[in-house]
N, C-alpha and C positions, 0 to 999 in steps of 0.2 A: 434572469437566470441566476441561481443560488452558485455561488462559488467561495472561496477561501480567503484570506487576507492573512499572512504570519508575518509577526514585528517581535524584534524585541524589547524587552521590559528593563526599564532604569528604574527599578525599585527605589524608594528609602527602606533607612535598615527599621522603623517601626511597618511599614508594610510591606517587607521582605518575611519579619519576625509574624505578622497577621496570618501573610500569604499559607506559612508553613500550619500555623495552626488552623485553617482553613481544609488546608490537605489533609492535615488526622483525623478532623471531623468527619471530611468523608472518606476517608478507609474506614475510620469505626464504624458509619452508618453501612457501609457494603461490607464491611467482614459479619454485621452482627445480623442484618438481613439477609447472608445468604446461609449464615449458619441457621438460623427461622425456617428459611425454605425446605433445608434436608432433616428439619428434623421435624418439619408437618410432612415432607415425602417418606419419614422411617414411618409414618402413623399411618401410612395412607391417604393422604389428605393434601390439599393444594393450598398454597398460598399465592397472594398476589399486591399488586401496587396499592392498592384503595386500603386494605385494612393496615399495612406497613406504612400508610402515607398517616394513616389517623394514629397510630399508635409513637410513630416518628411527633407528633403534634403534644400527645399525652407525656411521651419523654422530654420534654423542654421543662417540664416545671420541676424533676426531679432531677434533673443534668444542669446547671445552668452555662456549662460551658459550652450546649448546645444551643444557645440564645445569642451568644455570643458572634458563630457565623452566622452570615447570608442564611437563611433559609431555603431560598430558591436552589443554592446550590446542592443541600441535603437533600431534597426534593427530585432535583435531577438525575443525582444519584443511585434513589432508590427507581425510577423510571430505567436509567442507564441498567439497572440489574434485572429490572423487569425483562427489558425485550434482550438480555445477554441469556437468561434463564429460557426463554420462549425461542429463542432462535437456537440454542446450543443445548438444552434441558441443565437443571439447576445443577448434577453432578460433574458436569464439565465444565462449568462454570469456574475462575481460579480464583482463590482469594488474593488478596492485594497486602502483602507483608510489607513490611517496615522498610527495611534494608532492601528489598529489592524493586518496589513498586516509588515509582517517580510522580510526585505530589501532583494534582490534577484534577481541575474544576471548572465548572462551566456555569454561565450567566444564564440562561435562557429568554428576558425578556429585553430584545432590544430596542425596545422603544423609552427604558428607561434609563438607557446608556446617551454622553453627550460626547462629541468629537470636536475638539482643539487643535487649532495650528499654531503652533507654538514661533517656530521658525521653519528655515528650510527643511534642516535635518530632525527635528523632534517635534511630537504632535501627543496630546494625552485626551487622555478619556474615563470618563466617570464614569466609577463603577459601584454596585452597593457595599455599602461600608468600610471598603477602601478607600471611596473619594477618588481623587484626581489621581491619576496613573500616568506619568512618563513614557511614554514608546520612543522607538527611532522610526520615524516616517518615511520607511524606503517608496513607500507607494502610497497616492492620494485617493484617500475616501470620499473625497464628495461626488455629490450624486450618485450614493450609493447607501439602500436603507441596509441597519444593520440589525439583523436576528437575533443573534448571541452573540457571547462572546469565550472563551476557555484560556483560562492559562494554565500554562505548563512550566514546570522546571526540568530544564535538560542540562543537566551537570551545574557548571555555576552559574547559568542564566535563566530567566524566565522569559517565557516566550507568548505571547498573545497569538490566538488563533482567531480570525475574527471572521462570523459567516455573514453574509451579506448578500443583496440581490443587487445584482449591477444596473437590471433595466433592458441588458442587450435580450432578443429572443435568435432560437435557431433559424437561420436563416432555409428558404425553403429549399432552394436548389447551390449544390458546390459552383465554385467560380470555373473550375475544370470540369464540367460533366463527361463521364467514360471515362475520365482515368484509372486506373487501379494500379494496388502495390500488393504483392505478398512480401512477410517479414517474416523471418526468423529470427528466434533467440537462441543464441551460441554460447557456449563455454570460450573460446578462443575468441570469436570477436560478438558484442555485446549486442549488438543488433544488424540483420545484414537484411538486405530487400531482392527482388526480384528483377532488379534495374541495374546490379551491381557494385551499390554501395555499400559501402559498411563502415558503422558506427559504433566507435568505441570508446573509452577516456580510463585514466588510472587515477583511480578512486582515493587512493593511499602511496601514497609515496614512500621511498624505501626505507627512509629515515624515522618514516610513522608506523611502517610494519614492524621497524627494531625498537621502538620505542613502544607498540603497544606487547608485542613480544615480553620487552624487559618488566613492565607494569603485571602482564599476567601472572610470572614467575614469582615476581616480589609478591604479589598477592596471593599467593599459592602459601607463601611462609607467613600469613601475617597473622594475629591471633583474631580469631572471630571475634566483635564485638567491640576491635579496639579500636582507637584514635587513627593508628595510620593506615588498619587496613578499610576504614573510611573515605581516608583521601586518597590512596591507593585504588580507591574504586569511581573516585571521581575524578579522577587525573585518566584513567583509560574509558571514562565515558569520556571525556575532552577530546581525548582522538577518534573515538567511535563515531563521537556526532559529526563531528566533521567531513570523516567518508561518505555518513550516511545525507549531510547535507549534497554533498558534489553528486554521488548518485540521482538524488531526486531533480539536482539540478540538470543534469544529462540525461532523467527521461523525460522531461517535462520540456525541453530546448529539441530531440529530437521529435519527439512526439507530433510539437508542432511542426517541423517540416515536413513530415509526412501527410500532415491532415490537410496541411496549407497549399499542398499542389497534387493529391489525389483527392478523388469522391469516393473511390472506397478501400477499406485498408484491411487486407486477409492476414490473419494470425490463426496461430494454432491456438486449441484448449487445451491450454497447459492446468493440469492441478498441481499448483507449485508446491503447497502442503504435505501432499500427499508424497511429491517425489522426494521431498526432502527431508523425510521420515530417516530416524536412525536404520541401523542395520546391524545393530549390535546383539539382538531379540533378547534369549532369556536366561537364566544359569542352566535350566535343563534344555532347552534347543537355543544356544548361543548362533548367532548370527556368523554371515560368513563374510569375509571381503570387507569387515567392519573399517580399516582404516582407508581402503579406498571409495567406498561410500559415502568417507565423512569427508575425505578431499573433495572429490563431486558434487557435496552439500553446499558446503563454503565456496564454491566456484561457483554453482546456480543461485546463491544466496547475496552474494558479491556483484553479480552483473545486475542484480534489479528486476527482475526477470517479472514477479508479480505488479511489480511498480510502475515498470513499461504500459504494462495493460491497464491499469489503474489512471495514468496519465491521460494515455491516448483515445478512452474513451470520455474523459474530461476537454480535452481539445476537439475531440469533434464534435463535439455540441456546438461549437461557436464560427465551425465552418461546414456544417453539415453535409460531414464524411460519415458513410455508415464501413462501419465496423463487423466484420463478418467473422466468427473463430469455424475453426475447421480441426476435426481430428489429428493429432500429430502425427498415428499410424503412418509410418512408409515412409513415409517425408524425404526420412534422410537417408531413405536406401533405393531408394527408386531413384534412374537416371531420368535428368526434365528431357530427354533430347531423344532419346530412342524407347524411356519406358521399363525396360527392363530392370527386374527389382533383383537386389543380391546384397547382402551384409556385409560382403568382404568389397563391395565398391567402396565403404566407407575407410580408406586406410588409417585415418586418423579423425583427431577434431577439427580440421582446419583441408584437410585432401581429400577430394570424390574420385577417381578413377571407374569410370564405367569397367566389368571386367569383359562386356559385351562389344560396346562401337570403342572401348578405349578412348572414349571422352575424358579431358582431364578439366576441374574447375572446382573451386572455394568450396568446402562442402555446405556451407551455411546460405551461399548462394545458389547452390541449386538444390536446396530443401527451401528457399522461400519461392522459387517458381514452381516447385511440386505445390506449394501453397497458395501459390495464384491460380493455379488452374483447379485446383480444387474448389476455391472460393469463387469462382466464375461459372463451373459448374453449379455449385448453388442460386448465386443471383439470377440465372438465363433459365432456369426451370419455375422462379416464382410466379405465381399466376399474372399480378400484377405489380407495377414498381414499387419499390417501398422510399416512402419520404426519407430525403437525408438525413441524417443521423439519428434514425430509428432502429432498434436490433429487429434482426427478423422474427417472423412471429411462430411461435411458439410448433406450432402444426406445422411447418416446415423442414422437410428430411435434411438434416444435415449430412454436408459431402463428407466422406468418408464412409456410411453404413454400405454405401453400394460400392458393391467391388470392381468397379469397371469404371470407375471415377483414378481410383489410383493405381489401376495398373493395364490401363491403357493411355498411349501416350497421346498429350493434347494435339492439335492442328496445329497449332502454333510452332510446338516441338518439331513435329513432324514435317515441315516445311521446312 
């Protein structure tokens, strides 16, 4: 099973200094390929990896600072643009600027990577034309082949991404069979389930929200282009990463206990993209409610909310929990206990009062048991069972199109 490895990288300062020119080599190959591509689409005309791969080949003899990197990683690059241009069309496509694009490259063949244990704490690995790489060895790679390999620079570190196949496969049946959980994702509390729980962590601390607060400000006054609004920008990526490490580390810790003691785990289909769209519009139809838009952006942005779902279908592959998403429609305005749907049962983010039975409970927990029975209605109509940790398949009505899924109240409720 293909999965992740992230370490960080003990550079020297000549292959710290490589690393970076490594990085500009491929922003230049992806700024000047994807400028190619929009300007055979002003002609009418298509482009693609194969003539950009040979012509990437023809420019080595006329560049010679392109001889200089890895190859494979130029290579990867222009393929990385290929299926970004095919999946998004080439005009959505963003270029990668200087000051704001974080330097980032990948290995592709790992079979001609080697892995050292150095000591306990540090392990290194050979890379092309870098040579021998230092990591800090928080986790052991043996018996594990590895695919590639990518580094990253995030603020002042590098960071190694390593893919690898571990060997484990999906197992066929969960350790639980029939359990289920419907989840909710909250604003007020960050994940809440259908059993009562809920799960949450503070991501930044008060002292990092004044501190990146003060970083923004100072960086608001700094002159474009200079020396401090540089470090200015990499002193408030220093706090950024950090949150965003503790987030990943809280959905990737809940994830698993949810997959670890159900077999199937109901969520909603959140388009987190979509919902987190400005609301600012345009100078001739200016948008409404814009600053409290942006507040609700940065509170669904902050919990993790795509990353959850991101995680927890990564953890159930290894305990063969199937994953079911369900409409969010109603969720949170439908009482789980008598059924009856009303906007104003929702007092707030965090209180349900039914205005009907005057049922009082968490509202996040009784929008993930409107999610469990939604998702249970799905499972109980499939023709046949579906292997654990497979999505369903595709010709399967998803619960929510019928209306008598969410506003009629479950058996379970209703007992």
């Amino acid at each position: 099973m293909l999965t992740g490895r992230r370490f960080r990288v003990e550079f020297t300062d000549a292959q710290a200094e490589f690393a970076e020119r490594i990085g500009a080599a491929c922003r230049a190959v992806w700024n000047t390929g994807l400028e190619q591509r929009r300007e055979y689409r002003r002609r009418g005309a298509w482009m693609n990896y194969q003539p950009q791969a040979k012509e990437l080949a023809e420019a080595k003899t006329e560049h010679p600072w392109l001889k200089d990197v890895p190859g494979h990683c130029l290579q990867q690059t222009l393929m990385d643009l290929d299926r970004a241009c095919r999946e998004h069309g080439t005009w959505r496509v963003r270029w990668r600027a200087g000051r704001r694009w974080s330097p980032s490259f990948r290995f592709p063949e790992g079979s001609k990577m080697a892995v050292d244990k150095l000591n306990r704490r540090h392990g290194r690995i050979k890379l092309p034309k870098l040579g021998w790489v230092k990591f800090r060895a928080s986790r052991s790679l043996d018996g594990e082949t590895i695919r590639s390999a990518t580094l990253t620079r995030e603020g002042r570190y590098w960071v190694l991404s390593v893919l690898v196949d571990d060997g484990r496969r999906a197992p066929e049946a969960h350790q639980v069979p029939g359990s289920a959980v419907g989840v909710d994702r909250g604003v007020a509390t960050a994940i809440a389930t259908s059993a009562g729980a809920l799960f949450d962590r503070q991501f930044a601390t008060n002292g990092e929200r004044r501190r990146a607060l003060a970083l923004q400000r100072k960086l608001s006054r700094t002159a474009k282009g200079s020396a401090n609004r540089a470090k200015t920008r990499a002193a408030l990526a220093g706090v950024r990463a950090r949150e965003r490490r503790r987030r990943l580390d809280f959905c990737a810790q809940t994830a698993h206990r949810l997959t670890a003691t159900n077999a199937t785990v109901v969520i909603e289909d959140l388009k987190t993209k979509q919902m987190t769209k400005s609301a600012k519009g345009t100078i001739d139809q200016p948008g409404r409610r814009v600053a409290a838009k942006s507040g609700l952006n940065r509170a669904i942005l902050g919990k993790g909310w795509h990353q959850f779902a991101l995680a927890l279908a990564s953890a159930a592959r290894y305990t063969g929990t199937a994953v079911v998403k369900v409409p969010a429609a109603y969720t949170s305005q439908r009482c789980s206990l008598c059924g009856h749907m009303d906007p104003k049962s929702r007092e707030s983010q965090a209180v349900f009062r039914c205005t009907q039975c005057a049922r009082a409970e968490h509202a996040d927990v009784n929008a993930a048991k409107n999610i469990l029975a939604a998702g249970l209605a799905v499972t109980a109509c499939e023709d046949q069972p579906r292997p654990a940790g497979r999505a369903r398949s595709s010709t399967q009505e998803p619960a929510g199109n019928r209306e008598e899924l969410l506003l009629q109240p479950t058996a379970a409720s209703a007992a």
